[in-house]
LUMVO-758317 format. One record per residue (C-alpha): residue number from 1; x, y, z. Coordinates in nm, 2 decimals. Each point is the difference from the previous one (the first is absolute). Example, Ala and Ser with C-alpha at 12.3 -4.5 7.8 and 13.67 -1.06 7.14 Angstrom:
<mardrens>
{mardren 1 {1.23 -0.45 0.78}},
{mardren 2 {0.14 0.34 -0.07}},
</mardrens>
This chain:
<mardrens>
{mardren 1 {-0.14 0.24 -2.49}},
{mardren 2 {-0.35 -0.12 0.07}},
{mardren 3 {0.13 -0.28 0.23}},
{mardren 4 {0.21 0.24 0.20}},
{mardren 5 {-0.31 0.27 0.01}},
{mardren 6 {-0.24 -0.32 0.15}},
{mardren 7 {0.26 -0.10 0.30}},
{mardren 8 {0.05 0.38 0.07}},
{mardren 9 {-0.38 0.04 0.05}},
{mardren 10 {0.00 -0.35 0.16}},
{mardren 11 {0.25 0.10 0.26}},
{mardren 12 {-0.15 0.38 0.06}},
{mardren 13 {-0.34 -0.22 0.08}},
{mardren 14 {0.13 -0.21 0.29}},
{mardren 15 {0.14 0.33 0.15}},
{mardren 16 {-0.16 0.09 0.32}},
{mardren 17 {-0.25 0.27 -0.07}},
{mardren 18 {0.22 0.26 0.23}},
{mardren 19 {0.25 -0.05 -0.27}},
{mardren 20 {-0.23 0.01 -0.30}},
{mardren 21 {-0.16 0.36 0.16}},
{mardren 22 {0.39 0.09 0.04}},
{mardren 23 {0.15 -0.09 -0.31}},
{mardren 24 {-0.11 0.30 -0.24}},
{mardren 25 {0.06 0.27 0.29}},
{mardren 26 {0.36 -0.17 0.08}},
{mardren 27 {0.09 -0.02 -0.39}},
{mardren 28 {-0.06 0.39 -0.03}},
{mardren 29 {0.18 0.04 0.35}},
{mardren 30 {0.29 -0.16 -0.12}},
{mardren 31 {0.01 0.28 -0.28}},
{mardren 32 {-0.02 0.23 0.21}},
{mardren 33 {0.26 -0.09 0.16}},
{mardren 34 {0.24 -0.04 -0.25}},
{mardren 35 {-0.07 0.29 -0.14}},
{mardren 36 {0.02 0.22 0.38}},
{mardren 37 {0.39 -0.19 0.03}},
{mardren 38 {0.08 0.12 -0.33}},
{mardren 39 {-0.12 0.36 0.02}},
{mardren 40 {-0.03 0.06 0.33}},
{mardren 41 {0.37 0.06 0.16}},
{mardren 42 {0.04 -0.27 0.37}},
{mardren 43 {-0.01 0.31 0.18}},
{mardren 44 {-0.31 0.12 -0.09}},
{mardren 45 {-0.17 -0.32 0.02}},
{mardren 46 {0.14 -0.14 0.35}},
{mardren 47 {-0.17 0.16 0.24}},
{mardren 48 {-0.36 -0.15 -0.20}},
{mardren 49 {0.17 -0.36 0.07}},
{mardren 50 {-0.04 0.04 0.38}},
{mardren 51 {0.20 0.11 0.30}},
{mardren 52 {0.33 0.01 -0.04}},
{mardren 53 {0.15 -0.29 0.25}},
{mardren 54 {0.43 0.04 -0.04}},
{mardren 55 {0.16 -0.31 -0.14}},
{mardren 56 {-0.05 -0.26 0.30}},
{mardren 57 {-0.24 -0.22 -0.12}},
{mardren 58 {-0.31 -0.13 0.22}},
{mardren 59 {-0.30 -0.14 -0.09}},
{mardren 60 {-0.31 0.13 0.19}},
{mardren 61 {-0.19 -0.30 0.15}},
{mardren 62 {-0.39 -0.02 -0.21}},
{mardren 63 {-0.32 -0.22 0.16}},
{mardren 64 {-0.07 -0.30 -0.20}},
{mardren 65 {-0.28 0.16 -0.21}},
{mardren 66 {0.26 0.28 -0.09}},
{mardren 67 {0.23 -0.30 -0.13}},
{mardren 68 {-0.26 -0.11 -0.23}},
{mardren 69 {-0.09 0.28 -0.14}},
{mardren 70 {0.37 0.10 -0.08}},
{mardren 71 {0.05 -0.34 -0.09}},
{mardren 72 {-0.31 0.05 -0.26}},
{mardren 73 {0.15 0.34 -0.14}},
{mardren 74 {0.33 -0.16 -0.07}},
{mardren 75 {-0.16 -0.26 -0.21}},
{mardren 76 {-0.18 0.24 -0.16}},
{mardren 77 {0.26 0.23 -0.08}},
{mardren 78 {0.30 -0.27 -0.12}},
{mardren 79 {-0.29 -0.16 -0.21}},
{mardren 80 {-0.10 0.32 -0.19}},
{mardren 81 {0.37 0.13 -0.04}},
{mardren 82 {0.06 -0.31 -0.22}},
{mardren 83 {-0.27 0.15 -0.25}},
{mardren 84 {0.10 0.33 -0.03}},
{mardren 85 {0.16 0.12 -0.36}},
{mardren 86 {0.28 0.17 0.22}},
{mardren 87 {0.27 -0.06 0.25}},
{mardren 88 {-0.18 -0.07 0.31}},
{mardren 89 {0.31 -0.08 0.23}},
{mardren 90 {0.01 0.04 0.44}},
{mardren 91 {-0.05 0.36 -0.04}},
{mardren 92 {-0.35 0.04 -0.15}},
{mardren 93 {-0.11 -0.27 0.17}},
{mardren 94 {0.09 0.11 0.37}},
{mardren 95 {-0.13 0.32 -0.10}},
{mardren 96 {-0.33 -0.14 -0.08}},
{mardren 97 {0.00 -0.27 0.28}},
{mardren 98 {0.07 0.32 0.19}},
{mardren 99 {-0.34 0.16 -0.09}},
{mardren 100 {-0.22 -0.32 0.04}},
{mardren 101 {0.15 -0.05 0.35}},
{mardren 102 {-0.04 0.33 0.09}},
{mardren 103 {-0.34 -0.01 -0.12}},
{mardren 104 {-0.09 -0.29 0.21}},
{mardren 105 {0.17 0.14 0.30}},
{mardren 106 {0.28 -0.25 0.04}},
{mardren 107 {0.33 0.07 0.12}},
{mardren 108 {0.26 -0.04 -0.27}},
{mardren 109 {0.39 0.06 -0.01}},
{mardren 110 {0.11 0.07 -0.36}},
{mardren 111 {0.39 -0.02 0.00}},
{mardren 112 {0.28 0.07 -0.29}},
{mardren 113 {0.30 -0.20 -0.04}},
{mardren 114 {0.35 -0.01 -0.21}},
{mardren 115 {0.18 -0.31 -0.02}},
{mardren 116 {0.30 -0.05 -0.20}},
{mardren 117 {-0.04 -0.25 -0.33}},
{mardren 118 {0.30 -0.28 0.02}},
{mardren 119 {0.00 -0.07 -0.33}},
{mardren 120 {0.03 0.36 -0.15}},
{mardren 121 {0.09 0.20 0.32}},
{mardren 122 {-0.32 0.20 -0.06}},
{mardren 123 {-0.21 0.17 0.26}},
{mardren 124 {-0.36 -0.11 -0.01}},
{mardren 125 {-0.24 0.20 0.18}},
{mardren 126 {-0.32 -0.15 0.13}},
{mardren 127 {-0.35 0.06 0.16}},
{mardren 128 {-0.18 -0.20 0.21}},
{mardren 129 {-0.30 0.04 0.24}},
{mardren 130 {-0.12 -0.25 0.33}},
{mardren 131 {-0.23 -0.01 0.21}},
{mardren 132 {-0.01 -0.17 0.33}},
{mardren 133 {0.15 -0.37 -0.13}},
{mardren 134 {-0.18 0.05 -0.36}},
{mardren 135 {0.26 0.12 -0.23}},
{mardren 136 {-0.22 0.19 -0.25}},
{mardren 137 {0.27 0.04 -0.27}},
{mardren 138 {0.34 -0.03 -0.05}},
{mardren 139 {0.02 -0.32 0.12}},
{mardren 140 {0.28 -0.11 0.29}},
{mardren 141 {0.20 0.32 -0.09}},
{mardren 142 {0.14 0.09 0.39}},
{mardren 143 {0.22 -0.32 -0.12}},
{mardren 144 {0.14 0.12 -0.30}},
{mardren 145 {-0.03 0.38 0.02}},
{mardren 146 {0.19 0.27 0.24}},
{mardren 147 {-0.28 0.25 0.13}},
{mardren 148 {0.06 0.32 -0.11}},
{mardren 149 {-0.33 0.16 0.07}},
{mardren 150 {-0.33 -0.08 0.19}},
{mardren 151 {-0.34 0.15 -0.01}},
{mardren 152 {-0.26 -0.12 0.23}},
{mardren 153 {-0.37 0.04 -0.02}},
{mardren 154 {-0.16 0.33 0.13}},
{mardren 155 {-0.17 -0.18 0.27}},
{mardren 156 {0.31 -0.08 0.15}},
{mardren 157 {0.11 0.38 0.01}},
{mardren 158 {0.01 0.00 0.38}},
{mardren 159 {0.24 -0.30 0.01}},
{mardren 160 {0.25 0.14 -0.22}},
{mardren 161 {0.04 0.32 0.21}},
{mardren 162 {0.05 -0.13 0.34}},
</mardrens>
């Protein structure tokens, strides 16, 4: 118990202090979250994701400091969601990759998926979000997911409607 305590505090010290700053407000964020997607019905809490984009997916192109900041928040946010005492899965973590990016004013696409499970012939839904080439969270999921809904940042608002 002690040993495990000592290499948790020995890792959260060789974070960079962006993600030490970040780690308490993205741990509460994540709650949040979860706790929004429970009570909160999807249509209520969609049009707070961003600008509704259809189901084509594109990626909006971001300058290279933009990368590395969203490359920074989706560090941040996969390493806190492994310490949280609930479920942190895609969807409260695009939702709060969402926020941080649109607090820093990069563009963002956050995107939902369904693919079919071989094994049990289950539907899986699943949330991802990319910016530029960084992809935040969700990992490669335009491979193995089949868009069903995109949201883009509010920045891009223009884009969208032309």
């Amino acid at each position: 118990m002690i040993k495990n305590l000592w290499c948790k505090l020995s890792s959260f010290r060789r974070l960079s202090r962006w993600s030490k700053c970040w780690f308490l407000p993205v741990w509460l964020l994540l709650g949040a979250a979860k706790i929004c997607i429970v009570l909160i019905s999807f249509r209520r809490l969609a049009p707070r994701l961003g600008v509704m984009a259809g189901i084509l997916p594109w990626v909006p192109l971001i300058e290279p400091s933009q990368e590395a900041r969203a490359l920074q928040i989706g560090r941040v946010v996969r390493l806190v969601a492994r310490y949280t005492p609930w479920d942190s899965n895609c969807f409260p973590q695009a939702v709060v990759a969402r926020l941080l990016l649109g607090l820093y004013g990069v563009p963002y696409l956050l995107a939902f998926g369904l693919a079919r499970d071989v094994e049990d012939r289950q539907m899986k839904a699943h949330a991802w979000v990319a910016a530029g080439r960084i992809r935040v969270t969700g990992g490669e999921s335009f491979l193995h997911f089949t868009t069903v809904g995109c949201f883009v940042s509010p920045l891009l608002e223009d884009v969208v409607k032309a």
